[in-house]
C-alpha positions, 0 to 999 in steps of 0.5 A, spaced: 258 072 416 264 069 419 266 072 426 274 072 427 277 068 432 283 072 436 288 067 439 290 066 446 296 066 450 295 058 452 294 057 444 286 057 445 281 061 441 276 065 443 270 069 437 272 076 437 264 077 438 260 074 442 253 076 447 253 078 454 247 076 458 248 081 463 242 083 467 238 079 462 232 076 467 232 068 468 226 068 465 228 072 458 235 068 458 233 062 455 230 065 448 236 071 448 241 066 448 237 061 442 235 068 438 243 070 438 245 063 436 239 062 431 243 068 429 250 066 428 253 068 434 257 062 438 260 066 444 256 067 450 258 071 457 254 070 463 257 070 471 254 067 476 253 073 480 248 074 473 243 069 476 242 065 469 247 061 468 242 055 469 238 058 463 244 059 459 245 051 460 238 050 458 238 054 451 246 051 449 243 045 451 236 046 446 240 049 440 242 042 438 250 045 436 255 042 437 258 043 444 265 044 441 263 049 436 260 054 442 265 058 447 262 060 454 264 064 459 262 065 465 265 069 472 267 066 479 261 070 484 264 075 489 262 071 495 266 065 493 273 068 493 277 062 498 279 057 495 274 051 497 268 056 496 270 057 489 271 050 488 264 049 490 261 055 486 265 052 480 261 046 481 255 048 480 256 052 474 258 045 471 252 043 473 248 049 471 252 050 463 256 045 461 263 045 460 266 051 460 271 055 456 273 060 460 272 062 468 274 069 471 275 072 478 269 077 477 272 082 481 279 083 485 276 085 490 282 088 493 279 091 499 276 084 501 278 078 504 285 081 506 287 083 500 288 076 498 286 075 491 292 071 489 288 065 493 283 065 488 288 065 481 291 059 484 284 056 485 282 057 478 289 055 476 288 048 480 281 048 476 285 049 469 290 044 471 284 038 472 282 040 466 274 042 469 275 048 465 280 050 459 281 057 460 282 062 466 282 069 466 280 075 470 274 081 470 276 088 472 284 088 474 288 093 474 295 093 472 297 093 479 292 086 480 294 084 474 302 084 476 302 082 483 298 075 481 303 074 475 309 075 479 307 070 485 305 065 481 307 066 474 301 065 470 298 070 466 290 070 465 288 069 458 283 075 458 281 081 462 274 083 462 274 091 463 270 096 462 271 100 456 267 104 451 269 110 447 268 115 453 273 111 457 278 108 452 281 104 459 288 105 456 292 104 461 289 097 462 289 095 455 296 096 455 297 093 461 294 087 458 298 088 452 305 088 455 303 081 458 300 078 452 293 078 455 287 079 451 283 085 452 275 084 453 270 090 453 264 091 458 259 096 457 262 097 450 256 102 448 257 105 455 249 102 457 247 106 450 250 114 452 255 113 447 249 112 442 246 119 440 253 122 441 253 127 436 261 123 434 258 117 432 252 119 429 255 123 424 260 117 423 253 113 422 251 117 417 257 117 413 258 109 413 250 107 413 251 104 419 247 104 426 251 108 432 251 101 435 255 097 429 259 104 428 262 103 436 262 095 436 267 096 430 271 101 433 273 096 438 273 090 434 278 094 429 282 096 436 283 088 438 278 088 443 274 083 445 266 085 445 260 081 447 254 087 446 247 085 450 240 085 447 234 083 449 231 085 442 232 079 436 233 085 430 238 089 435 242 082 435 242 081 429 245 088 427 250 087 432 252 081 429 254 085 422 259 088 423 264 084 420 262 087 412 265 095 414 271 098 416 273 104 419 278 109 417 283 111 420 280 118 421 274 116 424 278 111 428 281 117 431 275 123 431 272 116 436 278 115 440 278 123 441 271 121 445 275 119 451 273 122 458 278 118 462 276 116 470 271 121 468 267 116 463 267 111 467 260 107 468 261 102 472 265 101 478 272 102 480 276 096 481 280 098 486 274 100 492 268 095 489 267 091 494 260 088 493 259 081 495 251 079 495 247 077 500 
């Protein structure tokens, strides 16, 4: 199964699926990133808040695929948002992965560090222009973040990596991202499994001959989005990667879009007041 590639607004490509090592032990990674790449998968999310990047690196390294053919994202750690820590956190994550595809600013942040989040995109803008990494962009900015960083620097990140499921559509942000030509990346995209037994889903499920899981990954993927699903369990990659075989029609597209909860589906935090920094 051939996994469709969405073009970049600085004329990279990134796989529309990939697998996220999101809460994932140090000790599991390893064998979770070879099962999803034995698969077919050869995008890969990890963060340096995640603790398991050198993992990452490890099975990468292992799996014997070419480097050119695996796309890897990884995040800038909250505790490493002035301009010469991210220079030394970057360094470490080139240590630890390899060559990276993608670097995001985790969190705004916007309650920390004075406010001064466009310090840290002109960081990563020095480190895209050095050619340490090929693309940067952004995780969990708001429309409002995202147009303060563009019209005091003017580059537009290439993606926004946000929580989105269908309990929180995050539309808003999604059409902020549009209107700048920024790739939407989905988070949470089965809203930590709650959206799974959601009566809506099954039924759609039942009708297609799908699990919940395959039935909201499509949903994202038909909506242009960029989803990265996490499983420790071999057989739960494998059916998350099938998802390119079905389509949903326009009427079940629309009975799952009606499943939005605005602020109130919101799982994670919100953007504008996390501050967490870890110790």
């Amino acid at each position: 199964m051939t996994v469709p590639s969405i073009q970049l607004n600085d004329g990279t490509n990134i796989p529309q699926l990939g697998v996220g090592v999101f809460q994932v032990e140090p000790g599991r990674t390893a064998q979770v990133v070879s099962d999803a790449l034995e698969v077919g998968y050869r995008h890969i999310d990890t963060a340096q808040m995640y603790g398991n990047e050198a993992e990452v690196g490890q099975a990468i390294r292992d799996s014997g695929i070419q480097r050119s053919d695996l796309y890897v994202t990884t995040k800038l750690n909250n505790g490493y948002h002035e301009p010469d820590a991210a220079r030394r956190a970057l360094d470490e994550s080139l240590e630890k992965l390899g060559p990276i595809d993608l670097f995001l600013i985790h969190w705004p942040l916007p309650t920390l560090y004075d406010g001064d989040f466009v310090a840290t995109w002109k960081a990563l803008e020095e480190f895209r222009g050095a050619g340490d990494v090929r693309s940067i962009g952004v995780s969990n900015f708001q429309p409002e973040h995202l147009k303060r960083i563009i019209d005091e620097t003017g580059v537009v990140p290439v993606v926004n990596q946000v929580e989105v499921h269908p309990y929180f559509a995050n539309e808003a942000v999604r059409r902020a991202d549009a209107d700048y030509q920024i790739a939407t990346e989905a988070w949470s995209p089965i809203a930590q499994g709650d959206v799974l037994t959601d009566p809506v889903i099954t039924a759609i499920a039942e009708e297609t001959g799908r699990t919940p899981a395959q039935v909201t990954l499509r949903w994202h993927v038909q909506r242009g989005d960029i989803v990265f699903p996490k499983s420790n369990n071999r057989e739960r990659l494998q059916q998350n990667f099938e998802i390119f075989d079905f389509n949903l029609d326009s009427d079940q597209m629309a009975r799952i879009d009606g499943l939005n909860r605005g602020e109130e589906g919101r799982r994670g935090p919100n953007p504008d007041t996390f501050d967490y920094v870890p110790e």
